[in-house]
C-alpha positions in Angstrom: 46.9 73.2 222.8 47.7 75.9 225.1 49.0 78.7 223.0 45.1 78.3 221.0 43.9 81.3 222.7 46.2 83.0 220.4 44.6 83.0 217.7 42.3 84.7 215.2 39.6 83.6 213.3 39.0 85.2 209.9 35.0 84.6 208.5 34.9 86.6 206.1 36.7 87.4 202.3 36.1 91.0 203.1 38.5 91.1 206.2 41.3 93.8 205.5 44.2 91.9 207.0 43.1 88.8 204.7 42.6 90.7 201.8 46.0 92.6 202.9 47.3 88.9 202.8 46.1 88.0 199.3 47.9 91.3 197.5 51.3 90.7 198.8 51.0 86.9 197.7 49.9 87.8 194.4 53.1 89.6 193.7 57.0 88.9 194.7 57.3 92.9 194.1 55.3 93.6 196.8 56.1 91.1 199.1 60.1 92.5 198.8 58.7 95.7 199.1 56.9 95.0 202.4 60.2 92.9 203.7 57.9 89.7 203.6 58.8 86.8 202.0 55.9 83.6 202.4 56.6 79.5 203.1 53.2 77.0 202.4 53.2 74.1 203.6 54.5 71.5 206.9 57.7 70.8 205.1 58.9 74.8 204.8 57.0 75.3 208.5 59.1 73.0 209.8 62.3 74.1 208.7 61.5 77.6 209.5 60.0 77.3 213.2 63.4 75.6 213.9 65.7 78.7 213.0 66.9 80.3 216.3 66.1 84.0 216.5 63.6 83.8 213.0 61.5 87.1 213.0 58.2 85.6 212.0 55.1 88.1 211.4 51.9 86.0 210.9 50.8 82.3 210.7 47.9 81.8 208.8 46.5 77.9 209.6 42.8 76.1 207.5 41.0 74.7 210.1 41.3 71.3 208.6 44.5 71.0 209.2 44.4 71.5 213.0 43.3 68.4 214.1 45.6 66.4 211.4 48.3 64.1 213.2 51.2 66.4 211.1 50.2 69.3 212.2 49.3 68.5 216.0 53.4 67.1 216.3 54.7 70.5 215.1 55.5 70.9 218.3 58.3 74.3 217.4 55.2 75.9 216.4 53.9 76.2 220.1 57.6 77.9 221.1 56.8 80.1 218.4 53.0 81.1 219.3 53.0 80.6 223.1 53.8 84.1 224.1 51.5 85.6 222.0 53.9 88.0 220.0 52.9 85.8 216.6 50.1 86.5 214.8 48.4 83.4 213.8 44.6 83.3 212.2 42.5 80.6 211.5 41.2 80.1 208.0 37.9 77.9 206.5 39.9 76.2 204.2 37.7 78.2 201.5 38.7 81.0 202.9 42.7 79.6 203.1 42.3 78.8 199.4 42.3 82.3 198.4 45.2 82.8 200.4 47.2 79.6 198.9 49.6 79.2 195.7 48.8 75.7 195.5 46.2 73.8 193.6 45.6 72.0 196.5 46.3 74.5 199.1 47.9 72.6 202.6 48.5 74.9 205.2 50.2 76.6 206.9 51.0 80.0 205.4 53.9 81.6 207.1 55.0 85.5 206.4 58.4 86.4 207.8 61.5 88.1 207.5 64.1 86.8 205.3 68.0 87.8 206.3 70.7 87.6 204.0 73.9 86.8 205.3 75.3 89.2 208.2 78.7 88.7 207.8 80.8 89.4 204.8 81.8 86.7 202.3 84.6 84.2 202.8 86.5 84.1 199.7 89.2 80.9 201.3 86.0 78.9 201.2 84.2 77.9 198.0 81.1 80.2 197.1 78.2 79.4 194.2 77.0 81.8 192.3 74.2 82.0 190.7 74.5 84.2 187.2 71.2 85.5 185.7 69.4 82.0 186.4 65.7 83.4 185.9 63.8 79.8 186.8 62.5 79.7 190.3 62.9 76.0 189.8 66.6 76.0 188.5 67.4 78.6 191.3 65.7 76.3 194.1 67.5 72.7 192.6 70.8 74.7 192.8 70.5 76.1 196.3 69.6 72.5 197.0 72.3 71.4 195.3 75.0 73.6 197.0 73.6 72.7 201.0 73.8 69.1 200.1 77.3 69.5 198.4 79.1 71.8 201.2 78.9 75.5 199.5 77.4 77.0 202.3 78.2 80.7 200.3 75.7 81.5 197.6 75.8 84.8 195.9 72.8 86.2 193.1 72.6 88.1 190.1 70.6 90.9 190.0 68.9 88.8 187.1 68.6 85.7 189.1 65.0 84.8 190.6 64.3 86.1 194.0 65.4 83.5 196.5 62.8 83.8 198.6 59.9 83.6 196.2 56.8 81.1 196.7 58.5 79.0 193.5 62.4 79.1 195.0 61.2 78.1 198.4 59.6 74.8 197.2 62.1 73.7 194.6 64.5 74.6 197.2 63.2 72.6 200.0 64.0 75.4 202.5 67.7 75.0 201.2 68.0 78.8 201.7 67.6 78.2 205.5 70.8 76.5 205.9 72.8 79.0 203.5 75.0 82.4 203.6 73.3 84.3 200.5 74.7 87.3 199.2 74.0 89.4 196.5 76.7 89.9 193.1 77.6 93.0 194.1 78.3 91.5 197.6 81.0 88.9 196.0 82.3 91.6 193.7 83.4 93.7 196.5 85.0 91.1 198.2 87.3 90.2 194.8 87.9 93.7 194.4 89.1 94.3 198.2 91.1 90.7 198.0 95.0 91.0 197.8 95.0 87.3 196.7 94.1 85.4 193.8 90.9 83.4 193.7 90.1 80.8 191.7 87.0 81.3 189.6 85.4 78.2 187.7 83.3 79.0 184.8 81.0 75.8 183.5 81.6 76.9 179.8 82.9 75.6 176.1 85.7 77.9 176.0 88.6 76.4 173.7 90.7 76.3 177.6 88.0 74.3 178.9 89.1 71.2 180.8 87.2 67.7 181.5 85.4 68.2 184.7 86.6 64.8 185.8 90.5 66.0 185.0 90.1 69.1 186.6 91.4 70.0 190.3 88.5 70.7 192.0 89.9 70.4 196.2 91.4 73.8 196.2 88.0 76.5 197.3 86.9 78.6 195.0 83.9 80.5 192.9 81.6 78.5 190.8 79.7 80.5 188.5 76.9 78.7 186.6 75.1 80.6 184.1 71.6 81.5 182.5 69.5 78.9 180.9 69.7 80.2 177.5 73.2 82.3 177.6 75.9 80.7 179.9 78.4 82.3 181.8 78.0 86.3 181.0 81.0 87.7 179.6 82.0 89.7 182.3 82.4 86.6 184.6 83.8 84.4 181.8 86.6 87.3 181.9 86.9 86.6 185.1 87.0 82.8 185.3 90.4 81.9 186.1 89.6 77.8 185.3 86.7 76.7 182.4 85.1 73.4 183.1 83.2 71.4 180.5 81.3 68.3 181.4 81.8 65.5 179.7 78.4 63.5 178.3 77.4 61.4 175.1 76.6 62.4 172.2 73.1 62.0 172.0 71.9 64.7 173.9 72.8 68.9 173.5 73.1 69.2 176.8 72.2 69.1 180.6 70.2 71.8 181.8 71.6 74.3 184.9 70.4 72.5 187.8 71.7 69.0 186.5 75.1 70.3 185.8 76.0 72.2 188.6 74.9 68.9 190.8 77.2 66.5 188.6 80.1 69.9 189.1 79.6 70.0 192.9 79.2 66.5 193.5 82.5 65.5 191.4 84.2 68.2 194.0 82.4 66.7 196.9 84.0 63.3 195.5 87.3 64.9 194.7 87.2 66.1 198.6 86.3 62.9 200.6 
């Protein structure tokens, strides 16, 4: 490939920029402190060398994996690296194995910078957010829930998991790639600069709660899905301006947080076609 003179290879354990490498990964603080966030793997590769205008700072590629058929047809990766500007380095895949989160580590590593939404949040279309969800798996099903559903506006807790950790990334699927993501504060500000009234849907038991499949779910509005172990917080239960409680059988407690909010955005995706 012509863009191979770009790159580095790394020999040793005791290279600064690899060992540089290994800290940030070992830590989501100091990857958000650098303003880094890393994707493993072809999947996440792919759906990341096809953003337009993705500010990527380093590829890191085992040398195993460059003669693989998957790898040689990731043909955005050669937009990406032609001009040089990308860092890329070449790995033993002993060497990568340091580097990986994976037990069985596939390549490629990609640092870059994650971007939140630039423009302010749309409150006539329906937003997701995510209150004080704190399992990188639960936060990655429900971004992949919302892209496949529609919601296209996600807003976070403080509380929540970081979106672009190692853990969110792969239950998400890249999800995040295809989303607007705001923080709470964010969708706060819009409510409290909004001269209209939003609706607000709270997944809760609340004695007003109504039968997700009786409840009008085509008007936009704010889902708000809660922790694992608390619910809906207060404050946003105070908010809520509809409760919706899913109906199931009796012989289970309940659904967990990424099951329900599929069954809630799906029944509005239904409610919509």
């Amino acid at each position: 490939m012509s863009y191979e003179r770009n790159f580095t290879l790394i020999e040793s354990a005791q290279n600064e920029r690899l060992k540089n490498a290994i800290r940030l990964l070992a830590s989501n603080n100091a990857l958000r402190q650098s303003g880094l966030a890393a994707a493993e793997g072809l999947h996440l590769a792919e759906s990341l060398l096809h953003l337009p205008g993705v500010n990527i700072e380093s590829v890191w590629i085992p040398q195993s994996l460059l003669n693989k058929p998957e790898w040689l047809t990731l043909s955005a990766l050669s937009d990406v690296l032609e001009n040089g500007l990308v860092r890329c380095f070449v790995l033993s895949d002993a060497l990568f194995s340091k580097l990986s989160k994976l037990k069985t580590p596939t390549g490629p590593m990609i640092f870059f910078e994650p971007e939140n939404a630039s423009t302010g949040i749309d409150l006539s279309k329906d937003i997701a957010l995510l209150d004080g969800i704190q399992d990188p798996g639960n936060v990655g099903t429900l971004l992949r829930n919302c892209a496949a559903a529609g919601v296209q506006q996600v807003a976070l807790s403080d509380h929540s998991a970081w979106v672009w950790s190692d853990k969110v990334l792969r239950a998400g699927m890249g999800a995040q790639f295809s989303l607007h993501l705001f923080s709470e504060s964010d969708l706060l500000k819009a409510l409290g600069a909004s001269a209209g009234k939003v609706t607000v849907r709270a997944t809760s038991l609340h004695p007003k709660s109504v039968d997700l499949f009786d409840a009008d779910l085509k008007p936009a509005g704010i889902w708000v899905f809660g922790s694992e172990g608390q619910g809906v917080s207060p404050a946003w239960l105070d908010r809520a301006s509809h409760y919706i409680r899913i109906p199931q059988s009796h012989h289970i407690e309940s659904l967990n947080v990424g099951s329900s909010s599929a069954v809630c955005l799906f029944e509005q995706f239904r409610q919509r076609r």
